[in-house]
DSSP file (Angstrom, degrees, kcal/mol; ACC not computed):
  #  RESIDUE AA STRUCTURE BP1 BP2  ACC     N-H-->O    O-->H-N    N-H-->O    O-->H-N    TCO  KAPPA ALPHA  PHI   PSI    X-CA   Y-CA   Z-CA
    1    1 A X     >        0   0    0      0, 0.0     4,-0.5     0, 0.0     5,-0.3   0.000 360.0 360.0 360.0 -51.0  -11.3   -1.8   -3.0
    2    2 A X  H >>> +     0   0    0      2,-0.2     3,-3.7     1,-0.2     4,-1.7   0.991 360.0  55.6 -60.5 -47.8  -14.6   -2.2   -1.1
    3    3 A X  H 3>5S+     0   0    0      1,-0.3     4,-2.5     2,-0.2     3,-0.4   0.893 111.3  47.8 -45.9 -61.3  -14.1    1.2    0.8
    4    4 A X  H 345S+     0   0    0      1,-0.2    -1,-0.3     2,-0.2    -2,-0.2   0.582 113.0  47.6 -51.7   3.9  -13.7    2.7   -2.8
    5    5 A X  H <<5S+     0   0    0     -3,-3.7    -1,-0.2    -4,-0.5    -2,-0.2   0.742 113.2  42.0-113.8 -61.3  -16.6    1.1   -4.0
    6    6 A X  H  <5S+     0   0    0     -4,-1.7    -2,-0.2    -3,-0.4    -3,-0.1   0.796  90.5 123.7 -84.0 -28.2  -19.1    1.8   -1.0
    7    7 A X     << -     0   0    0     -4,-2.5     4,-0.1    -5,-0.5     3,-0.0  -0.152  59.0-143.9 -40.1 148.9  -17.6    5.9   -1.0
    8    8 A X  S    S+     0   0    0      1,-0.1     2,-0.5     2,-0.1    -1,-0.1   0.876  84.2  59.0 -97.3 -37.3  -20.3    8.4   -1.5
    9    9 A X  S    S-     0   0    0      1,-0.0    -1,-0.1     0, 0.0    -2,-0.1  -0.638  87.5-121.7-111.8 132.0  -18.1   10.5   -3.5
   10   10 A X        -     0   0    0     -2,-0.5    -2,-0.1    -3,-0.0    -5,-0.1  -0.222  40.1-108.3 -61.4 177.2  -16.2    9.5   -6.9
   11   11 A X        -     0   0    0     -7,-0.1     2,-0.4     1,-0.1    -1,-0.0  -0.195  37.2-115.2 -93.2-162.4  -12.5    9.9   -6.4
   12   12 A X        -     0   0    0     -2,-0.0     2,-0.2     2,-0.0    -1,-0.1  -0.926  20.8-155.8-128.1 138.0  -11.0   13.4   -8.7
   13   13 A X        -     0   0    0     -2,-0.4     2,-0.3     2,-0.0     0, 0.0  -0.642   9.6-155.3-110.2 172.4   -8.4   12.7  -11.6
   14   14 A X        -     0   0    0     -2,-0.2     3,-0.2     0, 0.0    -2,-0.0  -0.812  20.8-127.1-134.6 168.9   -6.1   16.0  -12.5
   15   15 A X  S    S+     0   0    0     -2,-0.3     2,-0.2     1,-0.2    -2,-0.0   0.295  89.8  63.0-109.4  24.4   -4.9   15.9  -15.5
   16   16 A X  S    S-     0   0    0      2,-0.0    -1,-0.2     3,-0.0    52,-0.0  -0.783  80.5-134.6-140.4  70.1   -1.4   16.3  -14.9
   17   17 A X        -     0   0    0     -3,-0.2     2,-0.5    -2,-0.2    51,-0.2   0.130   0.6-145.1 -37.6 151.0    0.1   13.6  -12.9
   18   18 A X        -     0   0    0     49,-0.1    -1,-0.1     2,-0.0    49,-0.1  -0.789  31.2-159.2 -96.4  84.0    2.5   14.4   -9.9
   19   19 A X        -     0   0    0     -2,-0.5     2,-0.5    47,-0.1    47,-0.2  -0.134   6.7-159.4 -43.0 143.6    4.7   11.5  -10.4
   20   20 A X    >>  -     0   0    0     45,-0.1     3,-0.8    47,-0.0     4,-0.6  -0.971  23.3-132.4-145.8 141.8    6.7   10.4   -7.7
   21   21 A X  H 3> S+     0   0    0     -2,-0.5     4,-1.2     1,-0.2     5,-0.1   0.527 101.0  74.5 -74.4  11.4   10.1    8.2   -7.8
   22   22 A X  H 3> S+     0   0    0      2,-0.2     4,-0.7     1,-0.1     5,-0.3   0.765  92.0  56.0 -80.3 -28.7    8.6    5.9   -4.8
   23   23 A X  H <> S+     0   0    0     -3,-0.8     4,-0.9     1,-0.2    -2,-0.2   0.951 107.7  47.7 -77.4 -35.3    6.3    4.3   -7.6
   24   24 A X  H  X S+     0   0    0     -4,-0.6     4,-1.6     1,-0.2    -1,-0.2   0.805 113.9  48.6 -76.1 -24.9    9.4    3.5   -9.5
   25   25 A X  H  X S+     0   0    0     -4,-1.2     4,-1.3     2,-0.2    -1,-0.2   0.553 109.5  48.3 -51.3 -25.5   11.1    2.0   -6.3
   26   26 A X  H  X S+     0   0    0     -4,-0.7     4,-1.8     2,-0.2    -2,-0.2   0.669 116.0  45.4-108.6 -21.0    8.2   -0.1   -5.4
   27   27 A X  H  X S+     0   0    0     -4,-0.9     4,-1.9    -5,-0.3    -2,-0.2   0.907 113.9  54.4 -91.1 -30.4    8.0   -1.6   -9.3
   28   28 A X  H  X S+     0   0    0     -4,-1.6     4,-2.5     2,-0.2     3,-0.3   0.915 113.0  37.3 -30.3 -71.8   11.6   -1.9   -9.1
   29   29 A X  H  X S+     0   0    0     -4,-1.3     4,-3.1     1,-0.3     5,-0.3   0.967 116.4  50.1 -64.5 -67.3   11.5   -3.9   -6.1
   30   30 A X  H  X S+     0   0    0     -4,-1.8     4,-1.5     1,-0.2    -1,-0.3   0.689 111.0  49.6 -52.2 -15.0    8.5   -5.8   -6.9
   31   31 A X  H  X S+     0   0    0     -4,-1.9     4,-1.8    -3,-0.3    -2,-0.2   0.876 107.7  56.5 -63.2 -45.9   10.0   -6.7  -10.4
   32   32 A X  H  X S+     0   0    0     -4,-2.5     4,-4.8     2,-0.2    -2,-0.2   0.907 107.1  52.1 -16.8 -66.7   13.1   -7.6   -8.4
   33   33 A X  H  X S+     0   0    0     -4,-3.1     4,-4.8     1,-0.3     5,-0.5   0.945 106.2  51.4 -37.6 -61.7   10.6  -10.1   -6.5
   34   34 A X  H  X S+     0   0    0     -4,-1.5     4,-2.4    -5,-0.3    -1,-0.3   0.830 105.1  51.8 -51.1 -46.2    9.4  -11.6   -9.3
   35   35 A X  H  X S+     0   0    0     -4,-1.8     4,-2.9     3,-0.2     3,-0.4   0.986 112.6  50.0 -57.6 -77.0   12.8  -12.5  -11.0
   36   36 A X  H  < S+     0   0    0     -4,-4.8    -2,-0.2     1,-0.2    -1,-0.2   0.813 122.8  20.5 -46.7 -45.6   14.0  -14.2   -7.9
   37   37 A X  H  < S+     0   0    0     -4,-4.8    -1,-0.2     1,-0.1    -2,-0.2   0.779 140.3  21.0-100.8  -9.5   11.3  -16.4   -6.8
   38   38 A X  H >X S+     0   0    0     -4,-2.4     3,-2.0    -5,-0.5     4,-0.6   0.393  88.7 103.2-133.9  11.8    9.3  -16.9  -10.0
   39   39 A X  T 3< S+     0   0    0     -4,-2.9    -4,-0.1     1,-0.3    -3,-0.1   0.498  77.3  61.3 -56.0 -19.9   11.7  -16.0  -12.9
   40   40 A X  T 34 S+     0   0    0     -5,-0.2    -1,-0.3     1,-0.1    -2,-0.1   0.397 101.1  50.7 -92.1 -30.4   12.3  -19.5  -13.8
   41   41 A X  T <4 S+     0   0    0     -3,-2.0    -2,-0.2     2,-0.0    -1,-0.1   0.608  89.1 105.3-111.3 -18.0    8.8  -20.3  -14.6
   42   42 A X     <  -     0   0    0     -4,-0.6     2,-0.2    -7,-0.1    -3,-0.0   0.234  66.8-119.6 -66.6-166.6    8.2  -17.4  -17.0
   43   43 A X     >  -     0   0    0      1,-0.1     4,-1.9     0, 0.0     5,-0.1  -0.356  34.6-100.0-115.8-161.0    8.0  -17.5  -20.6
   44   44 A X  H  > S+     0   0    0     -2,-0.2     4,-3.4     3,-0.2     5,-0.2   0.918 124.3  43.8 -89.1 -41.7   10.3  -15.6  -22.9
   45   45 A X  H  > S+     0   0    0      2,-0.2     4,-0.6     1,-0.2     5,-0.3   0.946 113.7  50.0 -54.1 -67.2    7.6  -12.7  -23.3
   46   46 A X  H >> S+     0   0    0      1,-0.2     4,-7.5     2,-0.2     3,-1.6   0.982 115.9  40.2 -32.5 -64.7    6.8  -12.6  -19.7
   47   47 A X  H 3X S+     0   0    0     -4,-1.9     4,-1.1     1,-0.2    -2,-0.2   0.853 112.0  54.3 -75.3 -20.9   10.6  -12.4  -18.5
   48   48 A X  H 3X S+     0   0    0     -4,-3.4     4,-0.7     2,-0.2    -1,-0.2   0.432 114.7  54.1 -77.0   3.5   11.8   -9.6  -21.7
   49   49 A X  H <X S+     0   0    0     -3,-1.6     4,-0.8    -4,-0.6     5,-0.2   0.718 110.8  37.1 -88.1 -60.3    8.3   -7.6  -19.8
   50   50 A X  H >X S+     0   0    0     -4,-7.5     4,-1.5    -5,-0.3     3,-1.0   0.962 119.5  48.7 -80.9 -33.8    9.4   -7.5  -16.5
   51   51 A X  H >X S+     0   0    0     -4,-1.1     4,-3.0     1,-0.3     3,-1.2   0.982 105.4  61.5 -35.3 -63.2   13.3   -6.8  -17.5
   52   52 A X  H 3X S+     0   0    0     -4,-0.7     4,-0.7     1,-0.2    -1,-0.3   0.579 116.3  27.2 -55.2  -9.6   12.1   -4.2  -19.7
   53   53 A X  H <X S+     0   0    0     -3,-1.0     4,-1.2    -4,-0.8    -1,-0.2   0.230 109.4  66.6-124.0  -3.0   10.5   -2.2  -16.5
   54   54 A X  H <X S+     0   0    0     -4,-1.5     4,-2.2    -3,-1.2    -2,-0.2   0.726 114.3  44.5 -93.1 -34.4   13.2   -3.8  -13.8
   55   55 A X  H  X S+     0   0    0     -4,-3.0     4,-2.3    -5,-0.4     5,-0.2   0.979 113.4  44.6 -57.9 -73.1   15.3   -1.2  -16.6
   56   56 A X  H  X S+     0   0    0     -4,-0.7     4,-2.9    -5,-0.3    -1,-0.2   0.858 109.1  52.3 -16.3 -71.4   13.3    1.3  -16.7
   57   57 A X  H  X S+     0   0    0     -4,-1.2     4,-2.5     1,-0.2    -1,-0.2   0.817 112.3  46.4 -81.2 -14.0   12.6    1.7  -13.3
   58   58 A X  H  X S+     0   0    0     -4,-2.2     4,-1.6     2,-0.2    -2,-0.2   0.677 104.1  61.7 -77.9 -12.6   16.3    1.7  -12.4
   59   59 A X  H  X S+     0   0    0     -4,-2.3     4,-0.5     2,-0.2     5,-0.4   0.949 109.9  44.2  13.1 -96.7   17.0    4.1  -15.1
   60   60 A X  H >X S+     0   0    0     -4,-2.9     3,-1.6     1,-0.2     4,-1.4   0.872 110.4  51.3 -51.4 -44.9   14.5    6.3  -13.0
   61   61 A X  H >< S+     0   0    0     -4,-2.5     3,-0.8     1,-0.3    -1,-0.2   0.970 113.7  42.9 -53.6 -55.1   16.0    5.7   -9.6
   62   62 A X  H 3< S+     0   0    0     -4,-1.6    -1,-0.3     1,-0.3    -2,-0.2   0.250 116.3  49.3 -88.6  32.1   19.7    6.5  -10.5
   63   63 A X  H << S-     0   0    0     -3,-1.6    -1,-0.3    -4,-0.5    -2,-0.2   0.386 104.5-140.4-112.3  -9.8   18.5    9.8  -12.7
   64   64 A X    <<  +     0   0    0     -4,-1.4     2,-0.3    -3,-0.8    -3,-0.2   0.438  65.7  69.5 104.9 -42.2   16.5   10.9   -9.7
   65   65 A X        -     0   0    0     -5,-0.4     2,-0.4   -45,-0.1    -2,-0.1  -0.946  63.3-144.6-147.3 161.2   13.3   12.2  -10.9
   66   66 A X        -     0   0    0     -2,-0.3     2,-0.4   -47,-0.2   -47,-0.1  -0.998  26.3-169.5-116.1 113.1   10.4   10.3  -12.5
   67   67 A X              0   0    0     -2,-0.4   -49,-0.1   -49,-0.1   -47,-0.0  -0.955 360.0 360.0-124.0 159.1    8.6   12.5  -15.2
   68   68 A X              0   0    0     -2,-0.4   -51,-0.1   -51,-0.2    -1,-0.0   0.367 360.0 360.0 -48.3 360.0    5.6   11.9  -16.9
C-alpha cells in the first residue's frame, strides 16, 4: 500500500478486465478459510455471503474460465 501511495505515476485502468481463474481460486480458498476456522461465529447474513461466493467461485473453477 505505501509503495502505491509514494509512486510517482498513478497506476492505468483498461476498461476491459482480463479476468483470470487464479482470482476465483484464491477467493475460493480463502472463503474455504473462513468457514473452517471462523464459520461458527458468523451471523446468518455473514455465512449465506461467503457461501454465496464459496459457490460461485467453484462454479468458476470446475467450468474453467472466469468471464467478466
Amino acid at each position: 500500500m505505501r509503495k502505491a501511495l509514494d509512486a510517482d505515476a498513478v497506476p492505468k485502468w483498461t476498461d476491459t478486465p482480463k479476468p483470470s481463474i487464479a482470482e476465483a481460486r484464491t477467493l475460493n480458498r480463502i472463503t474455504n478459510l473462513l468457514m473452517e476456522r471462523r464459520g461458527d461465529k458468523f451471523s446468518d447474513l455473514q455465512k449465506a455471503t461467503v457461501t454465496y461466493v464459496q459457490t460461485k467461485t467453484r462454479q468458476i473453477i470446475e467450468r474453467g474460465e472466469m468471464t467478466v
